[in-house]
Backbone as ProteinMPNN parsed JSONL, in Angstrom:
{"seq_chain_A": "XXXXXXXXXXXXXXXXXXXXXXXXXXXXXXXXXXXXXXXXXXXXXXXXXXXXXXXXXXXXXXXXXXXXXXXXXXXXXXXXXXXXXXXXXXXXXXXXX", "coords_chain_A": {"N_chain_A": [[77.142, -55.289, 20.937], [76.483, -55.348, 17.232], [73.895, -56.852, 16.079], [74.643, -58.526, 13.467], [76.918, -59.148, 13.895], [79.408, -61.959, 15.109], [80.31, -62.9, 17.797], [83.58, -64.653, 18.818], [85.386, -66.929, 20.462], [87.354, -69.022, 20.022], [88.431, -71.044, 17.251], [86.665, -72.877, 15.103], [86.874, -75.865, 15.023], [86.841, -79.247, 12.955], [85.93, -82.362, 12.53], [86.837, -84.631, 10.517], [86.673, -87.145, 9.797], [83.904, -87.791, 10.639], [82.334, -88.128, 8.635], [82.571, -90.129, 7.155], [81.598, -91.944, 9.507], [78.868, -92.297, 9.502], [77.715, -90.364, 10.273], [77.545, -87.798, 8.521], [75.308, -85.777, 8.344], [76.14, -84.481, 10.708], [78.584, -83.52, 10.615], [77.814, -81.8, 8.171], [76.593, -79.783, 9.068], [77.924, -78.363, 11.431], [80.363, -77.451, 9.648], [78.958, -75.845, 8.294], [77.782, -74.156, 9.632], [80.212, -73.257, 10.619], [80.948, -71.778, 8.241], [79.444, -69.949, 7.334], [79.008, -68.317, 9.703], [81.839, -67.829, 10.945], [84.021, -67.909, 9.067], [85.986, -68.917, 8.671], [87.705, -72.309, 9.437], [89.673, -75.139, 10.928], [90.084, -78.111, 9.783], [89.995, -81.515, 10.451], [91.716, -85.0, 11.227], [91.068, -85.07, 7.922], [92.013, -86.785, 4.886], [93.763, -85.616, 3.42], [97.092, -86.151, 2.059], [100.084, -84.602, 4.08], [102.644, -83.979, 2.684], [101.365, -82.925, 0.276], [99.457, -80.541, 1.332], [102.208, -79.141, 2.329], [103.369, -78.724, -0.489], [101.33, -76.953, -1.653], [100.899, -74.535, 0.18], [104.061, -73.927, -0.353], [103.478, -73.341, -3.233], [101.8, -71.428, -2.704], [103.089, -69.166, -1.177], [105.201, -68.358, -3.08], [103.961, -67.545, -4.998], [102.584, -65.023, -3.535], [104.947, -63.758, -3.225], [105.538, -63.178, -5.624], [105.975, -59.48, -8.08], [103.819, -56.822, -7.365], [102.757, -56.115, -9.751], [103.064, -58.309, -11.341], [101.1, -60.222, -10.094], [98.822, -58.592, -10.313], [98.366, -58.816, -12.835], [96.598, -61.715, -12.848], [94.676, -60.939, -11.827], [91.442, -61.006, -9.45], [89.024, -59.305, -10.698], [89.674, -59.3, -13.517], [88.376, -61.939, -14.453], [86.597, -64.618, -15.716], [85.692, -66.322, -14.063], [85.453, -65.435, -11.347], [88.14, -65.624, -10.37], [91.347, -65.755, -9.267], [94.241, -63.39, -8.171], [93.46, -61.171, -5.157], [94.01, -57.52, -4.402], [94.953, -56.585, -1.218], [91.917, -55.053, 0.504], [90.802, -54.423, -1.813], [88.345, -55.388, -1.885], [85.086, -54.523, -1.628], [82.317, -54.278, 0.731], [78.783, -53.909, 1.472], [77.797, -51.885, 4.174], [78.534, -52.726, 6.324], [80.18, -53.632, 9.235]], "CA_chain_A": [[77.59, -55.788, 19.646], [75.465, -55.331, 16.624], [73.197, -58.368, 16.04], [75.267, -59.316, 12.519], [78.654, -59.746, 13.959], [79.704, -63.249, 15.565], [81.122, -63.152, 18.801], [83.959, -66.186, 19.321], [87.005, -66.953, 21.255], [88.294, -70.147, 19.195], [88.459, -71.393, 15.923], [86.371, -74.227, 15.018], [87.759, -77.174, 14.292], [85.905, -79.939, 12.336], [86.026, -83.513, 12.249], [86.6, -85.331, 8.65], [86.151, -88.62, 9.789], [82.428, -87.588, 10.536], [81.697, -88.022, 7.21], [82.794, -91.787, 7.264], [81.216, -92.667, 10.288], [77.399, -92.119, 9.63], [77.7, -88.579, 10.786], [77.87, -86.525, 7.865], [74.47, -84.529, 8.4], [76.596, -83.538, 11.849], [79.873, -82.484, 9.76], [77.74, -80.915, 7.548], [76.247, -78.607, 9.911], [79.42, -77.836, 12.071], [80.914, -76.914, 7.976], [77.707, -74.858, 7.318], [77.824, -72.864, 10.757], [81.533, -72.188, 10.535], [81.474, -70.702, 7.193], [78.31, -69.057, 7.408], [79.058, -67.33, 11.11], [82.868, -67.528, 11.389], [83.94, -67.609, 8.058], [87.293, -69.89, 8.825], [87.246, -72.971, 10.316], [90.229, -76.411, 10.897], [89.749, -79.63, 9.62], [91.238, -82.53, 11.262], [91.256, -86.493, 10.412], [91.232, -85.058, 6.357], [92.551, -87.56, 3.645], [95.22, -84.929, 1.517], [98.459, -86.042, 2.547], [100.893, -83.492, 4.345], [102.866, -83.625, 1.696], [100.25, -82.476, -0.843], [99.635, -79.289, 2.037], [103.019, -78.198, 1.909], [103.999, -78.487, -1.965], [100.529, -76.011, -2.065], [101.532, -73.319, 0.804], [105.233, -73.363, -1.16], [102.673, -72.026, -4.283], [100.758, -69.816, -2.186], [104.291, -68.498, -0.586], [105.653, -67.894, -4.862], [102.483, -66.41, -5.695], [102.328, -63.628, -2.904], [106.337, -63.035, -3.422], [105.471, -61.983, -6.769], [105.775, -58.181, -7.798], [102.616, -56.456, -7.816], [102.272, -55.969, -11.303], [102.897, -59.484, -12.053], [99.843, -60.298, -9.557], [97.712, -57.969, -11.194], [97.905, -59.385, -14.385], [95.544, -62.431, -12.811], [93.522, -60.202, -10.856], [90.245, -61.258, -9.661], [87.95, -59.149, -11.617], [89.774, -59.62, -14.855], [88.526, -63.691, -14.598], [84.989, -64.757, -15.642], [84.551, -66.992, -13.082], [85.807, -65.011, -10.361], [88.893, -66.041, -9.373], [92.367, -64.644, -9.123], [94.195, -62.526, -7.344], [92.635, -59.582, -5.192], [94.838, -56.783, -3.713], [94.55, -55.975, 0.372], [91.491, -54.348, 1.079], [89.809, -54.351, -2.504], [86.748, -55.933, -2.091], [83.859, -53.805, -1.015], [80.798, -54.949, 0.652], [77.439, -53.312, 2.258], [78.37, -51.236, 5.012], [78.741, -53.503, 7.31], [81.439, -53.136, 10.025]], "C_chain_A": [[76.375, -55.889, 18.726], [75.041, -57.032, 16.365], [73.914, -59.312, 14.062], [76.488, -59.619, 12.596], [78.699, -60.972, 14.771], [80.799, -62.601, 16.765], [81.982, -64.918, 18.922], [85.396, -66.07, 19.828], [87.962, -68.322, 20.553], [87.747, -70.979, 18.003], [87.527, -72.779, 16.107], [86.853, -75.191, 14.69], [87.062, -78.316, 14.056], [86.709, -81.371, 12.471], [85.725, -84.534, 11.239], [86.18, -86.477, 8.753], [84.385, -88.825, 10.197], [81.602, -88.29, 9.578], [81.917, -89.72, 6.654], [81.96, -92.532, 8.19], [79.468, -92.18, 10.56], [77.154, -90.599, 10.371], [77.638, -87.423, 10.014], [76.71, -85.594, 8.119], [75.156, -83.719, 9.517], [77.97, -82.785, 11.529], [79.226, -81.678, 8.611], [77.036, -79.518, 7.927], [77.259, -78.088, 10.14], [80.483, -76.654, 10.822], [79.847, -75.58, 8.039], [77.927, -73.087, 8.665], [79.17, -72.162, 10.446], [81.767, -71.16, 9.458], [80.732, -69.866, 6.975], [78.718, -67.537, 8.611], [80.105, -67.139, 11.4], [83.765, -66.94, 10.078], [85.459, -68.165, 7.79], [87.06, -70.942, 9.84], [89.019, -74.082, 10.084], [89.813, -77.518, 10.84], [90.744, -80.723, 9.84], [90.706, -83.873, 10.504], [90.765, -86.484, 8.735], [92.268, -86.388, 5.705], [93.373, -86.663, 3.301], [96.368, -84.906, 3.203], [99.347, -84.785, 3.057], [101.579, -83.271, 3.438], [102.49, -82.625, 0.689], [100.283, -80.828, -0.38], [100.946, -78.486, 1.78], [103.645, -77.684, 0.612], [102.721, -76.989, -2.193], [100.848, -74.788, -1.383], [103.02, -72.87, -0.046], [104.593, -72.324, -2.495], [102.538, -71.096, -3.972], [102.244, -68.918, -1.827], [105.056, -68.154, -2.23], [104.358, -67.127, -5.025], [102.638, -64.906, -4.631], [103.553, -63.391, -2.708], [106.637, -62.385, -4.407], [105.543, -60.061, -6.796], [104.54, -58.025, -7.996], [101.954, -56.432, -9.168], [102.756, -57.29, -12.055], [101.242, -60.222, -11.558], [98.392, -59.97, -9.924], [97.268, -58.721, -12.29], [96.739, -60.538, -14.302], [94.492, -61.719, -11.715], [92.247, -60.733, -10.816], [89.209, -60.822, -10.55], [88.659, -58.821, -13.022], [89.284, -61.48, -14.97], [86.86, -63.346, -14.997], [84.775, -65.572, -14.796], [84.963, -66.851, -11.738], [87.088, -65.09, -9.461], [90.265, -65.791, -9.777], [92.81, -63.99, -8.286], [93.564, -61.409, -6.508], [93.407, -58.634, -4.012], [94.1, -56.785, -1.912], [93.091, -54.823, 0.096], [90.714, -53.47, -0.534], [88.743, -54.773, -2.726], [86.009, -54.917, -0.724], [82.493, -54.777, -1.054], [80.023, -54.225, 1.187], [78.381, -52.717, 3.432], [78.176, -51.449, 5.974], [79.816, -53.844, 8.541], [81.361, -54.058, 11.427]], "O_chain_A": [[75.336, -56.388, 19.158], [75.724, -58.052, 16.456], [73.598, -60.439, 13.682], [77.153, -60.195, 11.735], [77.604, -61.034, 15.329], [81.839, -61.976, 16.556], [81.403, -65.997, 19.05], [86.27, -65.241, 19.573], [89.182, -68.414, 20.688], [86.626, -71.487, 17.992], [87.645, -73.57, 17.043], [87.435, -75.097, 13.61], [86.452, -78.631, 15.078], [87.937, -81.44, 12.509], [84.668, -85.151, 11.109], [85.375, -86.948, 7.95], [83.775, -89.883, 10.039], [80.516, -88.856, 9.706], [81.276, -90.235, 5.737], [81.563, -93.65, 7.86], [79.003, -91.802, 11.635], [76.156, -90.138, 10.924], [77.655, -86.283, 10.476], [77.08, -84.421, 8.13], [74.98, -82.501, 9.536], [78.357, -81.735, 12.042], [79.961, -80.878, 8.032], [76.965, -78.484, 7.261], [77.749, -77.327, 9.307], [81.049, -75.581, 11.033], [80.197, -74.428, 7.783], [78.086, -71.868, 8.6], [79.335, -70.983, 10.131], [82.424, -70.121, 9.524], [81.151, -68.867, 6.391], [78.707, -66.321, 8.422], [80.144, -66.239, 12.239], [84.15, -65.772, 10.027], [86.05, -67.85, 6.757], [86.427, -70.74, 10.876], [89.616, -73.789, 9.048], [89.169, -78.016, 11.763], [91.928, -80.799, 9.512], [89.823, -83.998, 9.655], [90.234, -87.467, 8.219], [93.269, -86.748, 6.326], [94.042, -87.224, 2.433], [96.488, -84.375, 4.307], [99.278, -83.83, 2.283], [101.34, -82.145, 3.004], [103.185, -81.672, 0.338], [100.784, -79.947, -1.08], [100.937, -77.411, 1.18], [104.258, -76.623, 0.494], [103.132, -76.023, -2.836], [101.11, -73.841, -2.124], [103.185, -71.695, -0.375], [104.91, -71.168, -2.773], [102.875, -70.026, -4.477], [102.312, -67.841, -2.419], [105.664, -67.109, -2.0], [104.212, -65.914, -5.177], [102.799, -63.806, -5.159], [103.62, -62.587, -1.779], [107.448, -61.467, -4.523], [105.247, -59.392, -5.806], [103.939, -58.843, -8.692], [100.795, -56.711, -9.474], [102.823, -57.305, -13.284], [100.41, -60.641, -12.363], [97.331, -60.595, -9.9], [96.148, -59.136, -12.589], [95.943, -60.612, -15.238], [93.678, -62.254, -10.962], [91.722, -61.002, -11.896], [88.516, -61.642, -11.153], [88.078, -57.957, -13.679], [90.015, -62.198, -15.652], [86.157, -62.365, -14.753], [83.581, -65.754, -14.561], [84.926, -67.8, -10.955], [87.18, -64.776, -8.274], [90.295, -65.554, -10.985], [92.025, -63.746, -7.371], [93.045, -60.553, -7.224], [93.393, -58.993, -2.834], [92.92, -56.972, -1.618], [93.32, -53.785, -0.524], [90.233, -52.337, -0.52], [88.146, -54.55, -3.779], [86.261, -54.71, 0.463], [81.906, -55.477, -1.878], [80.756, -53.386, 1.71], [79.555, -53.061, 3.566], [77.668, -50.631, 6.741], [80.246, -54.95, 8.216], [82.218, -53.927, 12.3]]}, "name": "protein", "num_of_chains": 1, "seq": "XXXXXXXXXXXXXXXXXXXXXXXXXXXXXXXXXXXXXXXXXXXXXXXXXXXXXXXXXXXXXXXXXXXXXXXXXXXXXXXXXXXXXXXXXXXXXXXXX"}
């Protein structure tokens, strides 16, 4: 395996209450590695109500039922500060594999 890919067999999963209990330099590592080297991670013992979670997945689930060409219209690189939609498999990076 080339030396820039991450070998892992399970998701990280983080601990929010860290950050309450005199621990945050150790949740902010655990944060820093996962998104650095995995690039997804679970957070547990969070503050945002379940509630809150599912009224936002119902968005995300309307937003990607849209037609394409309504999607487009907020496309990522029409935004100035990057953010927006971005089709499957349009973002290019270094040739990295």
């Amino acid at each position: 395996m080339p030396s820039n890919q991450v070998d892992f067999t399970s998701l990280q999963i983080l601990d929010y209450s860290l950050i309450n209990n005199l621990k945050k330099d150790e949740f902010l590592s655990q944060l820093r590695n996962a998104l650095l080297h995995v690039g997804f991670l679970y957070v547990k013992k969070h503050p945002i109500p379940e509630k809150l979670i599912t009224k936002i997945k119902s968005y995300s689930d309307q937003l990607f039922n849209l037609p394409t060409s309504e999607k487009l219209r907020i496309e990522m690189c029409n935004s100035p500060r990057f953010l927006g939609y971005d089709k499957l498999a349009a973002e290019k990076t270094k040739d990295i594999r």
